[in-house]
N, C-alpha and C positions, 0 to 999 in steps of 0.2 A: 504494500500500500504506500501511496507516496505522502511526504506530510500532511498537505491538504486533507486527505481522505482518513487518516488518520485522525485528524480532531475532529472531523466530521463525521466518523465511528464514534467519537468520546462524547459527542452531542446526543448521538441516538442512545447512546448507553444511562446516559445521566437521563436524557429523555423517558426510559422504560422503568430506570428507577423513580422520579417523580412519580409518573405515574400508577406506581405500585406496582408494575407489572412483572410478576415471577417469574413466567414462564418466557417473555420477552427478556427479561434480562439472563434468561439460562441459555438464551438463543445465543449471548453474545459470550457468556463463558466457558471453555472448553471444557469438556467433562473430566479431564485428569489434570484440571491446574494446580499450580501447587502456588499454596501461601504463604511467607513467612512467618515462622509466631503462631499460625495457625491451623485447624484442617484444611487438608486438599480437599480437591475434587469439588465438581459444580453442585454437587447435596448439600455441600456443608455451607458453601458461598451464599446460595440463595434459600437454607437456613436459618442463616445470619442475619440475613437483610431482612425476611421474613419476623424473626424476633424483635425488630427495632422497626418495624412497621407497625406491629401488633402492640405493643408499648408506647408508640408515639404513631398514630394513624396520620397526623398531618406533615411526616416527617418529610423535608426538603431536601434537597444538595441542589449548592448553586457555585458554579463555575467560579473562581477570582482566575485561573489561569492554567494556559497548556501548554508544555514543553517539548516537541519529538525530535527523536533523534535515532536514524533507522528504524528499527520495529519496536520501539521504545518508547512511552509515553510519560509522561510527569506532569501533575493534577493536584493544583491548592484547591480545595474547596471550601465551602465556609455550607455547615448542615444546623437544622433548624427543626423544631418539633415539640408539643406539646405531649407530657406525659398522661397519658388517657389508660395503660392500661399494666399489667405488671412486668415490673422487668429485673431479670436476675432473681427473684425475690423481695424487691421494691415494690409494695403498692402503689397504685399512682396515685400521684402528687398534685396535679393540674400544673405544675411545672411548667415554663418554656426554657426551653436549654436549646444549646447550640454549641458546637465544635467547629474548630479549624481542622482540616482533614489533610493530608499530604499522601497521595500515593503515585508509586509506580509502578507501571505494568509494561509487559512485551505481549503484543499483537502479535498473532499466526493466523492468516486463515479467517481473519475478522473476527476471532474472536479472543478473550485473553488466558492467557497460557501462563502466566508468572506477575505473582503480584506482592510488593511487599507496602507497607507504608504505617503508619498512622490515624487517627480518629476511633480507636478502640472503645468497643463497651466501657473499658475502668474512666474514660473521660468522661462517659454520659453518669456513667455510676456516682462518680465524684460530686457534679452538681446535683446531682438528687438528693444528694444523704449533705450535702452541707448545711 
């Protein structure tokens, strides 16, 4: 993919996650990606995202910035959401919390294959429980 098409994969990607869309966003994750720090594999990815949607239903991610370089991508985002349901074990709070989020991922194939970064559950945990 060339740069272009590359942030324009990261639009439609941030696109399906707005949206809440699971199975649209498993479209764009390979089935044996592997994460840093965390489970592989697209079950456990869209899991994940699934948990923090189910706890915060109006939860965001909004662009501040994209990086490529080769099949490489690098993603500031700034994420957004009220707490409406339980999470980790936290009852909700009616909280609005939000994160700065930092990841990066390598694209194969359109979809992502490797991903390490930042914006972790213990950040959203932290402003709950303070």
């Amino acid at each position: 993919m060339t740069p272009d098409e590359l942030r324009w994969w990261f639009e439609d990607y941030l696109d399906a996650c707005n949206r809440h869309d699971l199975a649209g966003i498993r479209e764009l994750v390979a089935p044996d990606v592997r994460r840093a720090g965390a489970p592989g594999g697209a079950d456990a990815w869209v899991r994940d995202v699934e948990t923090v949607l189910t706890a915060f239903p109006d939860y965001r991610w909004k662009r501040i910035a994209v990086l490529v370089e080769g099949d490489r991508l690098a993603a500031h985002l700034r994420t957004r959401g009220t707490h409406r349901g339980a999470f980790h074990g936290v009852r909700p709070t009616g909280r609005h919390v939000g994160i700065a989020a930092f990841g990066f991922y390598r694209i194969a194939g359109g979809r992502v294959t490797e991903y390490a970064g930042t914006g972790d559950d213990a950040a959203l945990l932290a402003q709950l429980l303070a």
